[in-house]
C-alpha positions as CSV (number, residue, x, y, z in Angstrom):
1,X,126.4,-57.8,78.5
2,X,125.5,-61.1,79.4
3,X,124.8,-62.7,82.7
4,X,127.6,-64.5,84.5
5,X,127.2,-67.7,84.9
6,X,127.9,-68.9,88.4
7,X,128.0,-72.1,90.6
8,X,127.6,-72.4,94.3
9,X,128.4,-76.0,96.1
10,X,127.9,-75.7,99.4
11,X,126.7,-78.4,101.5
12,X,125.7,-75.9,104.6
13,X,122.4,-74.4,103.8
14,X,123.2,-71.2,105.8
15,X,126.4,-71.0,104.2
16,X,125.1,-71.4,100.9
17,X,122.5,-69.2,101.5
18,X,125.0,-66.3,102.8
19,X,126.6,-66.2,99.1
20,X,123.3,-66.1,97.3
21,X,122.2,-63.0,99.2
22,X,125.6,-61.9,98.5
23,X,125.1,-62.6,95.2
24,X,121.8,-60.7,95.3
25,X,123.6,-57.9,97.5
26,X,126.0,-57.5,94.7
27,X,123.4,-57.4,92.0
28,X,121.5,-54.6,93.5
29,X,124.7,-52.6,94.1
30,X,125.9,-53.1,90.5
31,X,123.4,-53.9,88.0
32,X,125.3,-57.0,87.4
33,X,122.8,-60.1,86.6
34,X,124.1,-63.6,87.5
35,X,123.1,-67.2,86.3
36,X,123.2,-69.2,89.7
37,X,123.0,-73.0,89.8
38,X,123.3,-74.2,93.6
39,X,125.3,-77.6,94.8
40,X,124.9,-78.8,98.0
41,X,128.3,-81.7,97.4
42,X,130.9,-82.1,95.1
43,X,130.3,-84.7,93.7
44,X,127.0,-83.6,92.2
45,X,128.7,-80.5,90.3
46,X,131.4,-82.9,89.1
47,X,129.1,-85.9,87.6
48,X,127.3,-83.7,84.7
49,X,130.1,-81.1,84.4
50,X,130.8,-79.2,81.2
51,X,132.3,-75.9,81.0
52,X,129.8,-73.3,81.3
53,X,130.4,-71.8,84.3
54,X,132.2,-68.7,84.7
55,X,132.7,-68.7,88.6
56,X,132.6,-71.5,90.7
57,X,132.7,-70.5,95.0
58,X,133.4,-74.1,96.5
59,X,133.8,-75.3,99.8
60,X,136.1,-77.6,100.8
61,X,134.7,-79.3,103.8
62,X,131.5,-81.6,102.1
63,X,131.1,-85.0,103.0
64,X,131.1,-87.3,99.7
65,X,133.3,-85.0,97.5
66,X,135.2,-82.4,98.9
67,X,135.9,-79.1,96.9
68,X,139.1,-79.7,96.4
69,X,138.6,-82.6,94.9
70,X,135.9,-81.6,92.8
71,X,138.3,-78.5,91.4
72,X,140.9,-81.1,90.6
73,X,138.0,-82.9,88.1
74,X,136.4,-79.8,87.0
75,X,139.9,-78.7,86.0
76,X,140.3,-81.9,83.7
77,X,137.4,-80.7,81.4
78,X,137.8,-76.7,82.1
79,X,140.9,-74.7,82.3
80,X,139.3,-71.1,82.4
81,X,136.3,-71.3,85.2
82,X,137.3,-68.9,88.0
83,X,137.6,-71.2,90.7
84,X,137.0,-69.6,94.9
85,X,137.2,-71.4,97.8
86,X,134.9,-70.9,101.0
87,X,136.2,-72.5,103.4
88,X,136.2,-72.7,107.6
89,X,140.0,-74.4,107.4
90,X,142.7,-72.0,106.1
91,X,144.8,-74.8,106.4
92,X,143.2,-76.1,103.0
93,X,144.1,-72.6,101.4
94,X,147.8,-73.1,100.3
95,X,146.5,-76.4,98.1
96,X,144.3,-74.2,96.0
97,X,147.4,-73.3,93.9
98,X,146.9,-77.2,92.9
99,X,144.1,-76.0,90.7
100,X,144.9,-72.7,90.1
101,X,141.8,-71.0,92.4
102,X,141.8,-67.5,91.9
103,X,141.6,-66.9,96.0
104,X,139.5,-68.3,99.2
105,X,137.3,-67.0,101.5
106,X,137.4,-67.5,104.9
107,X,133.7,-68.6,106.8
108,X,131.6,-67.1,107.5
109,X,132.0,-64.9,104.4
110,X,132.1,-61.4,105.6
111,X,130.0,-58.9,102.2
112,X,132.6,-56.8,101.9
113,X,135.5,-59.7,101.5
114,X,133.2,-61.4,99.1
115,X,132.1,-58.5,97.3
116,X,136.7,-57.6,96.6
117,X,136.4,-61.5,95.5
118,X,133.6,-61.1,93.3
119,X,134.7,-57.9,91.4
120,X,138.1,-59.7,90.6
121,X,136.0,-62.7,89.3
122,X,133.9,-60.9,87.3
123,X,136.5,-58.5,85.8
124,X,138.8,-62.1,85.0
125,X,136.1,-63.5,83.8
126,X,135.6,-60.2,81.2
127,X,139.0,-59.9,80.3
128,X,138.6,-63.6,79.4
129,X,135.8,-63.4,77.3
130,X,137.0,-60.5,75.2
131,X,140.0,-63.0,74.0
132,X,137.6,-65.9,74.3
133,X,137.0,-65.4,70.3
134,X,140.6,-65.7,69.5
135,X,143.3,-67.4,71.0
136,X,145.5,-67.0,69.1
137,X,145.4,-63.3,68.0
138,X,145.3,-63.1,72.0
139,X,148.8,-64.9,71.8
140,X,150.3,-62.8,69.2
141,X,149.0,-59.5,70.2
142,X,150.7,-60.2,74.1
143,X,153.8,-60.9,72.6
144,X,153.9,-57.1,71.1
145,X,152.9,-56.1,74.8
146,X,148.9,-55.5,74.8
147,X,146.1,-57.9,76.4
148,X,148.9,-59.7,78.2
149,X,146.1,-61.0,81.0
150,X,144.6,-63.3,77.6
151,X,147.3,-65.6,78.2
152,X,146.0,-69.4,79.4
């Protein structure tokens, strides 16, 4: 199986630090192998962006672009990344339906919160993929009543 590709924009290095050994902490547990390209702003992910990311964990606190912004441009050119918030203001939690972000996390990110957040990712991220070579068999085949979750 191949690696999943993940992004990390952060501007706090400790916080961004925390996921990456989470990331690492994960790995170890589960074999899985990930494909991490780091962020420290918003605005950096959002300049170059083309969809190959599977995940995307984004704050929403950063001081040129926020995360929430960046999610709302990201989502212009990619309707499938698996988008989850970090974020020390639950407050900005309820506008991540906005841009369809699969959840948030709450700083600083405890393992075991991030490792329920993770799995879900991952196994969206899977069940995506699987349908990724046809959307429309996907389409037909969930209006008999199998692979429902391939519906975009």
């Amino acid at each position: 199986m191949r690696d999943i590709r993940v992004g990390v924009v952060e501007d706090d290095p400790a916080s961004c630090q925390r996921v990456l050994d989470h990331l690492n902490q994960y790995r170890s547990e589960t074999g899985t192998e990930f494909t991490i390209s780091v962020f420290d702003d918003g605005e950096q992910i959002v300049e170059k962006y083309t969809p190959m990311y599977d995940i995307l964990f984004l704050d929403i606190e950063m001081q040129h672009m926020d995360g929430m912004a960046a999610a709302r441009r990201i989502r212009e050119r990619d309707n499938t990344v698996v988008i989850v918030f970090i974020t020390a203001a639950p407050q900005y939690a309820i506008n991540g339906y906005e841009v369809q972000a699969l959840s948030y996390l709450l700083k600083p990110v405890p393992y075991f919160a991030f490792r329920q957040e993770l799995k879900r990712s991952i196994d969206m991220v899977r069940r995506r993929g699987r349908c990724a070579w046809s959307w429309r068999m996907c389409c037909i085949s969930s209006r008999f009543g199998t692979r429902s979750s391939c519906i975009r």
